[in-house]
Backbone as JSON Lines, residues from 0, in Angstrom:
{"i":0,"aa":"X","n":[-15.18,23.28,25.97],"ca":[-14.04,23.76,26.71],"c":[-12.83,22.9,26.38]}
{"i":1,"aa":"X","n":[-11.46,23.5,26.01],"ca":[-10.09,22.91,25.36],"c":[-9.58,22.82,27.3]}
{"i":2,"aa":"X","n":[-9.02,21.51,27.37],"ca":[-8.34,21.36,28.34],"c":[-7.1,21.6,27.8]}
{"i":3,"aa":"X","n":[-5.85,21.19,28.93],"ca":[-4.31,20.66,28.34],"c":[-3.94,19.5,27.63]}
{"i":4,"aa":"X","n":[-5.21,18.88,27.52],"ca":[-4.99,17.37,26.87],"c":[-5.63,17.23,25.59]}
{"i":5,"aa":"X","n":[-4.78,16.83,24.62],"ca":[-5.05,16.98,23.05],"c":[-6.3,15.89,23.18]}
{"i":6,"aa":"X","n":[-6.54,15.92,21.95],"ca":[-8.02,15.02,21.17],"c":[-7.57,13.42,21.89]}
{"i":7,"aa":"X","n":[-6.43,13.08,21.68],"ca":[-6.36,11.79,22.21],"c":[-5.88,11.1,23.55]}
{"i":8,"aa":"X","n":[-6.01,11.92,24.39],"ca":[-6.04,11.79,25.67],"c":[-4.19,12.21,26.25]}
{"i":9,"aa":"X","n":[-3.41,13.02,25.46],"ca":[-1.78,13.12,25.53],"c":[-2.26,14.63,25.92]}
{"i":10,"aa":"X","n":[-0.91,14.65,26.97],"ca":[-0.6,15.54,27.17],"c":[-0.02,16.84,26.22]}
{"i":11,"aa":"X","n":[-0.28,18.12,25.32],"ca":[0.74,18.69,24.64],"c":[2.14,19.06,25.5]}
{"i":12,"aa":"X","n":[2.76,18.78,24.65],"ca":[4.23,19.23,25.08],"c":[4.66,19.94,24.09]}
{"i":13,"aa":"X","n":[5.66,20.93,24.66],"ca":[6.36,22.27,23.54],"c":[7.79,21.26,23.47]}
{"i":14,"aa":"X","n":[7.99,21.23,21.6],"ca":[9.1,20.55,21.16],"c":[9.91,21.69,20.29]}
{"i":15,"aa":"X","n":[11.23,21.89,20.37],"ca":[11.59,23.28,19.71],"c":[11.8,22.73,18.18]}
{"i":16,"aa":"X","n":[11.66,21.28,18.03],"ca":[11.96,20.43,16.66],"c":[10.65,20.18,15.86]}
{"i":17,"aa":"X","n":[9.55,21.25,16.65],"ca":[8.25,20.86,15.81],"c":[8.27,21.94,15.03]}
{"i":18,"aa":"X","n":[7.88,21.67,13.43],"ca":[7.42,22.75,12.71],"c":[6.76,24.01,13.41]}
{"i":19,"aa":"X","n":[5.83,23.89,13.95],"ca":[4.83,24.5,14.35],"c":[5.49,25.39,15.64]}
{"i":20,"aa":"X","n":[6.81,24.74,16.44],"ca":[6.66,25.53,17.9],"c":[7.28,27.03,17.35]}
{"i":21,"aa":"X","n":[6.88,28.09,17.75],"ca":[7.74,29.64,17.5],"c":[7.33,29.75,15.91]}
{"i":22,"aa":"X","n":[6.4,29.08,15.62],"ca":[6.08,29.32,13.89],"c":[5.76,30.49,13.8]}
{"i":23,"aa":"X","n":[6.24,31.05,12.8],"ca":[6.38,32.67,11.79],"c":[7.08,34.1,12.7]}
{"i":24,"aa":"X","n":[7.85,33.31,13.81],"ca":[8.38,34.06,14.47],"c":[9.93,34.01,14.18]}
{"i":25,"aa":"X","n":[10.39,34.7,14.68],"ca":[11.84,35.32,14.55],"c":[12.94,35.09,16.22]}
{"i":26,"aa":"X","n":[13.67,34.2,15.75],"ca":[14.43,33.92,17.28],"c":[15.81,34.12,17.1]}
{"i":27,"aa":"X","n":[16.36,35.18,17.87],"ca":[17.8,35.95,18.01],"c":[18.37,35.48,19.24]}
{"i":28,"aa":"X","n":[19.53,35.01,19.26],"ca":[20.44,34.8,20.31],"c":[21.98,35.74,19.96]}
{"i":29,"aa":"X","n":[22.79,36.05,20.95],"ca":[23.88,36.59,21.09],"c":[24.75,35.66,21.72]}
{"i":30,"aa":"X","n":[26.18,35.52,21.59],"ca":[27.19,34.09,22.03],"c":[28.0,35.5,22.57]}
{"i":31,"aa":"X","n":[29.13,35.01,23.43],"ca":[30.13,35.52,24.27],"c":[31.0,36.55,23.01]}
{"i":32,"aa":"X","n":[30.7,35.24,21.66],"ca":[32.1,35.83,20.8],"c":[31.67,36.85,19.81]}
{"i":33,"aa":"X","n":[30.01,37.67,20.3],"ca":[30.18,38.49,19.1],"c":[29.38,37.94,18.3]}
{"i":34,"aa":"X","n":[29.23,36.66,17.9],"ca":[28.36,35.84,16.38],"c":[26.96,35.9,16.78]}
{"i":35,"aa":"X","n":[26.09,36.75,15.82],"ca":[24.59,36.42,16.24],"c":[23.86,35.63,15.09]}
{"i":36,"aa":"X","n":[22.93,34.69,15.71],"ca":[22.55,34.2,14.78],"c":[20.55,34.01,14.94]}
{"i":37,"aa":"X","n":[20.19,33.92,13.81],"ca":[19.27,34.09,13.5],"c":[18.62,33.39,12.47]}
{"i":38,"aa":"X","n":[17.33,33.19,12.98],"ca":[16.71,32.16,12.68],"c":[15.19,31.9,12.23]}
{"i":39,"aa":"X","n":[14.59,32.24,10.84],"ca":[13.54,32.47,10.88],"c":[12.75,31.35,10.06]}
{"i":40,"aa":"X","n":[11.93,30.52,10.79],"ca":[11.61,29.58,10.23],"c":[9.68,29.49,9.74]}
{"i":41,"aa":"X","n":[9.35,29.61,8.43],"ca":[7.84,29.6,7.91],"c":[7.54,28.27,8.86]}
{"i":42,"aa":"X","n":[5.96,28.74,9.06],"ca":[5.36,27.6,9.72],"c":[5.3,26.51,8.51]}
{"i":43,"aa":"X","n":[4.9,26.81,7.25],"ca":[4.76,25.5,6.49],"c":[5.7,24.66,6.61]}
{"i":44,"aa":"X","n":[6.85,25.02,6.34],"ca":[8.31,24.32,6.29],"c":[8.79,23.6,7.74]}
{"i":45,"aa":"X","n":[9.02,22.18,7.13],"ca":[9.53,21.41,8.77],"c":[10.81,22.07,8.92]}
{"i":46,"aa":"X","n":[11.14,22.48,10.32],"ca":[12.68,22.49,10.65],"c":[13.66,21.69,10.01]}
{"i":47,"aa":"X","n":[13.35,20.65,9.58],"ca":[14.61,20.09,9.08],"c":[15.12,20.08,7.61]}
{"i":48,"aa":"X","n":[13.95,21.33,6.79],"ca":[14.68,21.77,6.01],"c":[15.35,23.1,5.86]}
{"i":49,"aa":"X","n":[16.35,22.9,5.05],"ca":[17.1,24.05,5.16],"c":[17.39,24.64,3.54]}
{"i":50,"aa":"X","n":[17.74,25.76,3.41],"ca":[18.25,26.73,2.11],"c":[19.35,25.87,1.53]}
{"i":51,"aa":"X","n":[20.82,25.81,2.87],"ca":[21.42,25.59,2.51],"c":[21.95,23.99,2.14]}
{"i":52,"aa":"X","n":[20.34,22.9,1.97],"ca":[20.96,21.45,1.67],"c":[20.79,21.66,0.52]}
{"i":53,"aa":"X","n":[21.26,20.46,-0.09],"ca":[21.41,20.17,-1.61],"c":[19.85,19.81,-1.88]}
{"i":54,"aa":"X","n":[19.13,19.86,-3.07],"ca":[18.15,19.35,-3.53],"c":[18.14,17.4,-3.78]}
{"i":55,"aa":"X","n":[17.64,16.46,-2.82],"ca":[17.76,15.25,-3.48],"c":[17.39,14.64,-4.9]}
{"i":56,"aa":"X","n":[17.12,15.8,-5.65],"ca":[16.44,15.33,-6.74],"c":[17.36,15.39,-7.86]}
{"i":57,"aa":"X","n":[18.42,16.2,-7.39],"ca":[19.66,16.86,-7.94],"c":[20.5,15.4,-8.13]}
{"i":58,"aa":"X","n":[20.81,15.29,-6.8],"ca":[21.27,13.44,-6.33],"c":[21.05,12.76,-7.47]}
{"i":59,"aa":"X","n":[19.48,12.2,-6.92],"ca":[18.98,10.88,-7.69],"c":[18.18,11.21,-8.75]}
{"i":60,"aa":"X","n":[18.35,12.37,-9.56],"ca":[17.77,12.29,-11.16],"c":[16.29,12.57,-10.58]}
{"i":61,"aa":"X","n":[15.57,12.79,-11.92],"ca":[14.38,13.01,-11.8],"c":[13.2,12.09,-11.62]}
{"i":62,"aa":"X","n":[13.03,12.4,-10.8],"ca":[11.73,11.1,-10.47],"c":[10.49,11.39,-10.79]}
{"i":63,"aa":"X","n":[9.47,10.82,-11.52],"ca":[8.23,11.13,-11.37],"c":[7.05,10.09,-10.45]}
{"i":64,"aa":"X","n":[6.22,10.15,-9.88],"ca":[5.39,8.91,-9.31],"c":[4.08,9.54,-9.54]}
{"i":65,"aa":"X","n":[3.27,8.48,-10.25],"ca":[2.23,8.71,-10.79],"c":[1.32,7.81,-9.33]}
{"i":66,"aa":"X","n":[0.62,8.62,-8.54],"ca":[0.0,7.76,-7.0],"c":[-1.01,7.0,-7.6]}
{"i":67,"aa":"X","n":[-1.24,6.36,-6.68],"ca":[-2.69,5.67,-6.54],"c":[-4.35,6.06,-7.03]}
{"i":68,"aa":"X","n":[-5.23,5.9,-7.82],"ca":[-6.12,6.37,-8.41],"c":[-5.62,8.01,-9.04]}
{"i":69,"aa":"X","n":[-4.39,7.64,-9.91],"ca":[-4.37,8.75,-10.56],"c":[-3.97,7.93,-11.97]}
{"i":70,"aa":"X","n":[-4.44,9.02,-13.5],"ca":[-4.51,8.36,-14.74],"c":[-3.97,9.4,-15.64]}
{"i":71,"aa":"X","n":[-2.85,8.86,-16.05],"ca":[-2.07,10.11,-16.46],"c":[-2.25,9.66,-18.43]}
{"i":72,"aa":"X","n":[-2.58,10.63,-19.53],"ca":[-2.17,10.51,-20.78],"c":[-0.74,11.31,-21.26]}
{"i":73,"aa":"X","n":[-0.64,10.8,-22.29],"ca":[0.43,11.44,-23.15],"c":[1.81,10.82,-23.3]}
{"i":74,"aa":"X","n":[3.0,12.0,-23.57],"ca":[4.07,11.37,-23.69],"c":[5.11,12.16,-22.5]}
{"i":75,"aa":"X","n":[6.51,11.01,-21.31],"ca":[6.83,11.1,-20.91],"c":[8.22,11.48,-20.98]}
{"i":76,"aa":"X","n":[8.71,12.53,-20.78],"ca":[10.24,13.08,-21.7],"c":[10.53,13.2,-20.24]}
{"i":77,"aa":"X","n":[12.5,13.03,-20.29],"ca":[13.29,13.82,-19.33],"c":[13.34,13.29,-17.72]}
{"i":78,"aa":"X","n":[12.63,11.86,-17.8],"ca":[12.78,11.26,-16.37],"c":[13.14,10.49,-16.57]}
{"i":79,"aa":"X","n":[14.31,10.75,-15.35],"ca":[15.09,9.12,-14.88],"c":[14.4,7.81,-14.51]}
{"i":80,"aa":"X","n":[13.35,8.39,-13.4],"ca":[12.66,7.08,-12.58],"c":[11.03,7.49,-13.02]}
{"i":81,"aa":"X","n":[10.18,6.56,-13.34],"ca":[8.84,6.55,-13.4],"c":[8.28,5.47,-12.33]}
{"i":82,"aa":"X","n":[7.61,5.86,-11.47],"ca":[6.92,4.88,-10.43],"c":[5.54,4.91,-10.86]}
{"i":83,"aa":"X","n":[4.83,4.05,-10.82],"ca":[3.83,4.0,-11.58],"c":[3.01,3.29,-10.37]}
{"i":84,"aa":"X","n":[1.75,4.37,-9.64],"ca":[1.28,3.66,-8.8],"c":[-0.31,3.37,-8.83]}
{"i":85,"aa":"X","n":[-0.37,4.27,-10.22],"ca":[-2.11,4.49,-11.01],"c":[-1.99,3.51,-11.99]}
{"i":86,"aa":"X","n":[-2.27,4.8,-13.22],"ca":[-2.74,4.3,-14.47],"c":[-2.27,5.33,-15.44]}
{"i":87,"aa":"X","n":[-1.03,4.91,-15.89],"ca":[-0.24,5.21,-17.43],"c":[-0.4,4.82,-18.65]}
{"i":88,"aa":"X","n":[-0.92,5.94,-19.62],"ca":[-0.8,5.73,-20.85],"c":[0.17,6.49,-21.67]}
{"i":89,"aa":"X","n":[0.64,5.93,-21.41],"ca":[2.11,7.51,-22.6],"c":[3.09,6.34,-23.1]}
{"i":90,"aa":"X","n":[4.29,7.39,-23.93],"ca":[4.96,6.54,-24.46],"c":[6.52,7.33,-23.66]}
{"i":91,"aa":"X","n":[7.17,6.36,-23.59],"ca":[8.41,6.94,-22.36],"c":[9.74,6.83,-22.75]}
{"i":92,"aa":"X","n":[10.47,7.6,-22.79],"ca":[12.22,6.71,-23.12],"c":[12.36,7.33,-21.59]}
{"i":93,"aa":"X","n":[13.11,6.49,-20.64],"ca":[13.95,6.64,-19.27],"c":[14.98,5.39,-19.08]}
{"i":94,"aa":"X","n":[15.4,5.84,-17.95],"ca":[16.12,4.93,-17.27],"c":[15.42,3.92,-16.46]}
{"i":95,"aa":"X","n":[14.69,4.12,-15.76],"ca":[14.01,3.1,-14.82],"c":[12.28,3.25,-14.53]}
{"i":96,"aa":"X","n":[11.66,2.19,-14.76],"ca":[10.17,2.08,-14.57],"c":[10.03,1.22,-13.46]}
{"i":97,"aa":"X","n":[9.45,1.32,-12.56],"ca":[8.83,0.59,-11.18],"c":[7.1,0.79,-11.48]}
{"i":98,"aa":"X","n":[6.58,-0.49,-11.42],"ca":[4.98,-0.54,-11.66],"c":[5.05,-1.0,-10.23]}
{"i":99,"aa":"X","n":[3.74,-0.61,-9.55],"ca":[3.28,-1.32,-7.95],"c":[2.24,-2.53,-8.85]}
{"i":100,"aa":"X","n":[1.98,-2.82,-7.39],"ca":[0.94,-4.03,-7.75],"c":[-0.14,-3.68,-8.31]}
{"i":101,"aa":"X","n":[-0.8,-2.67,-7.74],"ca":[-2.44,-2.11,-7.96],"c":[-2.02,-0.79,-9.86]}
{"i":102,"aa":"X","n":[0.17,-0.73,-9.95],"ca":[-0.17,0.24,-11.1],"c":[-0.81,-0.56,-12.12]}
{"i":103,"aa":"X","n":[-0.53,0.56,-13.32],"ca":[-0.79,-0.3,-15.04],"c":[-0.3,0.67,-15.64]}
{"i":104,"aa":"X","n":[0.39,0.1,-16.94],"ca":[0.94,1.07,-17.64],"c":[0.58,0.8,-18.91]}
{"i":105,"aa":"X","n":[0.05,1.4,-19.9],"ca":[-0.33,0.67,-21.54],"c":[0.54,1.91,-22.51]}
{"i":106,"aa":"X","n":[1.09,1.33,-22.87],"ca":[1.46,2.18,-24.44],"c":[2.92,1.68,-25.11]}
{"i":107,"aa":"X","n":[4.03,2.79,-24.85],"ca":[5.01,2.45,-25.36],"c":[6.29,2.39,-23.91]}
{"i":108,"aa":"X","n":[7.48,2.11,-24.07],"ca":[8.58,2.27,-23.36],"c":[9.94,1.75,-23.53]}
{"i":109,"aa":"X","n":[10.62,2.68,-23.72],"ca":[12.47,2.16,-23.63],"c":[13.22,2.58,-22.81]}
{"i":110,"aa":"X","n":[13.29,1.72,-21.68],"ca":[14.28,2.14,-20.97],"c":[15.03,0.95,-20.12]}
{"i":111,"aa":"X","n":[16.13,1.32,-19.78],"ca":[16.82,0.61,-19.07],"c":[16.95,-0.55,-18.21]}
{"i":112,"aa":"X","n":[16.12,-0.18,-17.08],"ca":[15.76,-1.25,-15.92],"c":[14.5,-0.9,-15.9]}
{"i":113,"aa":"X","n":[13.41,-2.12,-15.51],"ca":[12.27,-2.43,-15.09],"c":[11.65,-3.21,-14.23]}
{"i":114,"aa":"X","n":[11.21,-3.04,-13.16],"ca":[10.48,-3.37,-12.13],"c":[9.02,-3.53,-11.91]}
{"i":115,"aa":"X","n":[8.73,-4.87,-12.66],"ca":[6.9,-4.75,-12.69],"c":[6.34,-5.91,-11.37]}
{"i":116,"aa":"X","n":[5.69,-4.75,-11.08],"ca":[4.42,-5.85,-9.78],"c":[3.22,-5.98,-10.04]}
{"i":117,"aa":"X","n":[2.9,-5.04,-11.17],"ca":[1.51,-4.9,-11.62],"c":[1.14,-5.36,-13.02]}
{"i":118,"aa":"X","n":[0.95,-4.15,-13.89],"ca":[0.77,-4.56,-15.42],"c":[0.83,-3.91,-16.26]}
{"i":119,"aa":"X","n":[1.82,-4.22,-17.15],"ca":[2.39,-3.26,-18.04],"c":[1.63,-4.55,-19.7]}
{"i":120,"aa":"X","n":[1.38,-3.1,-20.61],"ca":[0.29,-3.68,-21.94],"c":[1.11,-2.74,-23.15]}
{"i":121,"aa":"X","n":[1.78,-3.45,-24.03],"ca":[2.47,-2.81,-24.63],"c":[4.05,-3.16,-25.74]}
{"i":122,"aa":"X","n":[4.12,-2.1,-26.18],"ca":[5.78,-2.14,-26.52],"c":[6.62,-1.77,-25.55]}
{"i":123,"aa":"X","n":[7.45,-2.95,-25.18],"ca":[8.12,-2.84,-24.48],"c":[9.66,-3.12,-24.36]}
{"i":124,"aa":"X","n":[10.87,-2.16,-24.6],"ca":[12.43,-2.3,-25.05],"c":[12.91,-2.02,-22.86]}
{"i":125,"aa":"X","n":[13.73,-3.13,-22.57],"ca":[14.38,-2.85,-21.68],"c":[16.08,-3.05,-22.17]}
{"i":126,"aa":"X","n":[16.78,-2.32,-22.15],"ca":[17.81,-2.78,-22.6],"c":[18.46,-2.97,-21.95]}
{"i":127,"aa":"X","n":[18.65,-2.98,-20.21],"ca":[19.23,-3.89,-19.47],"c":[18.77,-5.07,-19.07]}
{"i":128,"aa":"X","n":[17.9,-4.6,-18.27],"ca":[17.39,-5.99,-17.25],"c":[15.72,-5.63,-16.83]}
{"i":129,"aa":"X","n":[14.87,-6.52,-17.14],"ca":[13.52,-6.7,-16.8],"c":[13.04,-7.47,-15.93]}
{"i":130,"aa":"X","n":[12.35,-7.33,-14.54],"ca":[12.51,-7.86,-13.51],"c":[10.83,-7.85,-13.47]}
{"i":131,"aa":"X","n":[10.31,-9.35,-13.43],"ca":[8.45,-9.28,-13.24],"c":[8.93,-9.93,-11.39]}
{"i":132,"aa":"X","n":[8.06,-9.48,-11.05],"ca":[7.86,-10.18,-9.58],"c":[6.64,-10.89,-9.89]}
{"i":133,"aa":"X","n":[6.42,-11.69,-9.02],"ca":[5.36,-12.59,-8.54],"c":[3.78,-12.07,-8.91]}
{"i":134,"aa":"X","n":[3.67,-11.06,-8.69],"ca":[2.12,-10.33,-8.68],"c":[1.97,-10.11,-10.7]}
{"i":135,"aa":"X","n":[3.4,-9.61,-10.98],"ca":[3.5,-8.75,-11.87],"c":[2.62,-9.18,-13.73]}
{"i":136,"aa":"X","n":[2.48,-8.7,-14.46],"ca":[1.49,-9.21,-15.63],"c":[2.34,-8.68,-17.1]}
{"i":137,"aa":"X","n":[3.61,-8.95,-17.83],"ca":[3.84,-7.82,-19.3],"c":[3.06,-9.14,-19.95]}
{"i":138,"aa":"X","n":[2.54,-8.11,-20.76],"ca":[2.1,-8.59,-22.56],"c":[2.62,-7.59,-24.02]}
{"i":139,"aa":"X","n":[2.71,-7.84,-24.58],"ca":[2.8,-7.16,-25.99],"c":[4.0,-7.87,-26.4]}
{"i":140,"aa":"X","n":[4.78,-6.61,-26.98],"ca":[6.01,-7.0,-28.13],"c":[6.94,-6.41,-26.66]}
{"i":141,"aa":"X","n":[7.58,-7.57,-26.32],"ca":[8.62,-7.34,-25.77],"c":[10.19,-7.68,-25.71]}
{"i":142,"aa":"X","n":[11.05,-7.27,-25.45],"ca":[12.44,-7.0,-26.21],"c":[13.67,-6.63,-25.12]}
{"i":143,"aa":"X","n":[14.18,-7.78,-24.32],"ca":[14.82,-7.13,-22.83],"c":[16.21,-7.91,-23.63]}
{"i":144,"aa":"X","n":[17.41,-7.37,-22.18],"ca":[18.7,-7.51,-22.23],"c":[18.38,-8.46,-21.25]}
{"i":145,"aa":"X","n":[18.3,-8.74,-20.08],"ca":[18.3,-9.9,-19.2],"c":[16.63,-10.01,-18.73]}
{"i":146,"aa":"X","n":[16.35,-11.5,-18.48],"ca":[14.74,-11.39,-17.77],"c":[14.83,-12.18,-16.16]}
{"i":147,"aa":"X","n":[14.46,-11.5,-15.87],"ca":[13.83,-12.36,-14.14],"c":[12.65,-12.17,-13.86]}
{"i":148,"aa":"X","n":[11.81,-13.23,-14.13],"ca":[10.85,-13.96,-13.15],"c":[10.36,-14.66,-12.23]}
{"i":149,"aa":"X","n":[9.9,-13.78,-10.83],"ca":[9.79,-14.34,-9.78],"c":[8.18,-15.63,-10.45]}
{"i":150,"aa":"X","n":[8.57,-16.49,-9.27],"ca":[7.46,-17.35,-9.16],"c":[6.21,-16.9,-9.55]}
{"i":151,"aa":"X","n":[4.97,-17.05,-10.58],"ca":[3.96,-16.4,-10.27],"c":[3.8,-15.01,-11.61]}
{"i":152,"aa":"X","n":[4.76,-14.63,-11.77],"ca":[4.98,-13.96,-12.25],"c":[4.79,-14.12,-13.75]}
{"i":153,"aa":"X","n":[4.17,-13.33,-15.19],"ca":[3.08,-13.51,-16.1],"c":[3.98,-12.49,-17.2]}
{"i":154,"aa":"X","n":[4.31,-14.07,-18.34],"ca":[4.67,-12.55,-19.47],"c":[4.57,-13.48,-20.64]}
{"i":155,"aa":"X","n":[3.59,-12.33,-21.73],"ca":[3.42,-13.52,-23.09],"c":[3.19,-12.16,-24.0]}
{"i":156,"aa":"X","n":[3.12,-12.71,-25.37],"ca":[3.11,-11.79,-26.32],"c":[4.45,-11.9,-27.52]}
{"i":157,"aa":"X","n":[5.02,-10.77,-28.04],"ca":[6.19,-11.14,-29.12],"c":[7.59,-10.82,-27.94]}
{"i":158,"aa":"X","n":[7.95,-12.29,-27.81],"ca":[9.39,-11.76,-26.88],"c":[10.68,-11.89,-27.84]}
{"i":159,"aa":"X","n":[11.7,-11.11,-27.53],"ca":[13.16,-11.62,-27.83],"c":[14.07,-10.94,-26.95]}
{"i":160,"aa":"X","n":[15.34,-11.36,-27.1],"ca":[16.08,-11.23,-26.09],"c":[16.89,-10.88,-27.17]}
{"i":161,"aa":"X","n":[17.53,-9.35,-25.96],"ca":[18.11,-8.2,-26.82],"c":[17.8,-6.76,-26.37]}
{"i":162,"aa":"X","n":[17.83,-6.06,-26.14],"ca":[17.26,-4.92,-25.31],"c":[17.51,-4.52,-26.29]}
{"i":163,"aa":"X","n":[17.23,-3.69,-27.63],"ca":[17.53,-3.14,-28.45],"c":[18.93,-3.04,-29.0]}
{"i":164,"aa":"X","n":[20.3,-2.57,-28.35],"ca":[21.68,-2.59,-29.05],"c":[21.59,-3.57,-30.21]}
{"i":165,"aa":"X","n":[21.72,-4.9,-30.19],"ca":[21.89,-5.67,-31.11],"c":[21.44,-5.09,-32.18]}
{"i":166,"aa":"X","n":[20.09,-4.9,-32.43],"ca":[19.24,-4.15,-33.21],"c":[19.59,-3.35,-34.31]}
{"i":167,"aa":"X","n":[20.22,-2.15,-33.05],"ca":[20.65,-0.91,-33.45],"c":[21.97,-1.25,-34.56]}
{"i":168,"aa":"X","n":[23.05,-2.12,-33.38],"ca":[24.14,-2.49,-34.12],"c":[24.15,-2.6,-35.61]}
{"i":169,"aa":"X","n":[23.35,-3.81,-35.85],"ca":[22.97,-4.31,-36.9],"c":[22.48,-3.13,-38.25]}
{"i":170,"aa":"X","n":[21.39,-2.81,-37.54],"ca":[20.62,-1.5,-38.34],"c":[22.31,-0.97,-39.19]}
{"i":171,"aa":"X","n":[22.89,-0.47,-38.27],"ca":[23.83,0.73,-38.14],"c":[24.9,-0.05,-39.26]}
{"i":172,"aa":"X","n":[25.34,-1.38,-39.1],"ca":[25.97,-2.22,-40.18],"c":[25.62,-2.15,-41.18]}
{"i":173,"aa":"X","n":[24.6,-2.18,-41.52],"ca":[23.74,-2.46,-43.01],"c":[23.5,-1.17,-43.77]}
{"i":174,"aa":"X","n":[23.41,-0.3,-42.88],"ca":[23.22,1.05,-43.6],"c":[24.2,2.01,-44.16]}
């Protein structure tokens, strides 16, 4: 037998801000001035989205996040941000890589800014700024514009300093 009192001993209460209250129904009001408005909201969808907001993805570029016990192959085209909270093997040109503590990333990458907590195994071009935190582990051939290492923090293999431009410059002189 269902009382009034949910699984955890609370009272339910009707909230008009819950997904769920009036779900797949249709609610019409009339104002003094004539304006009716109407309002039909899918149960999947929380109230607080709407048709008419902007997409945040539009905003802040394309993000991808690879979660936790997930292991992605191949190659990564057309993203701004890579969060890396598994296990990456691809080769990437972006703007920004964030590894968590528990990610890993092995293969190739050029991009911009980098944020490692975990462990990145590889070729690695940052051509701004490469940021290991404390937890964090790079090895391979690596090649940044600025480095910061927190305390703790683990990086060996072929380094130089340079995020690629110089490189390029050069290349581009000679040829």
């Amino acid at each position: 037998m269902l009382r009034s009192e949910s699984l955890f001993g609370k009272r339910e209460t009707s909230s008009t801000n819950s997904p769920f209250s009036n779900a797949g129904s249709s609610v019409s009001s009339t104002s003094t001035g004539g304006n009716v408005t109407s309002v039909n909201k899918p149960a999947q969808y929380p109230s607080s989205v709407s048709s008419s907001t902007p997409v945040a993805a539009e905003e802040s570029g394309s993000k991808l996040t690879v979660g936790p016990n997930i292991k992605v192959k191949g190659e990564i085209e057309d993203c701004d941000t890579l969060v890396v909270e598994g296990r990456v093997q691809a080769t990437i040109n972006c703007r920004v890589v964030q590894i968590a503590e528990r990610g890993a990333f092995k293969g190739a990458a050029e991009i911009d800014l980098a944020e490692i907590r975990g462990e990145f195994d590889g070729d690695l071009t940052v051509r701004q700024k490469l940021v290991i935190y404390s937890s964090g582990k790079v090895t391979g051939k690596i090649r940044y514009g600025k480095l910061v290492i927190e305390e703790g923090g683990q990086l060996s293999g072929d380094l130089q300093v340079g995020g690629g431009h110089e490189q390029k410059d050069l290349l581009q002189k000679t040829a």
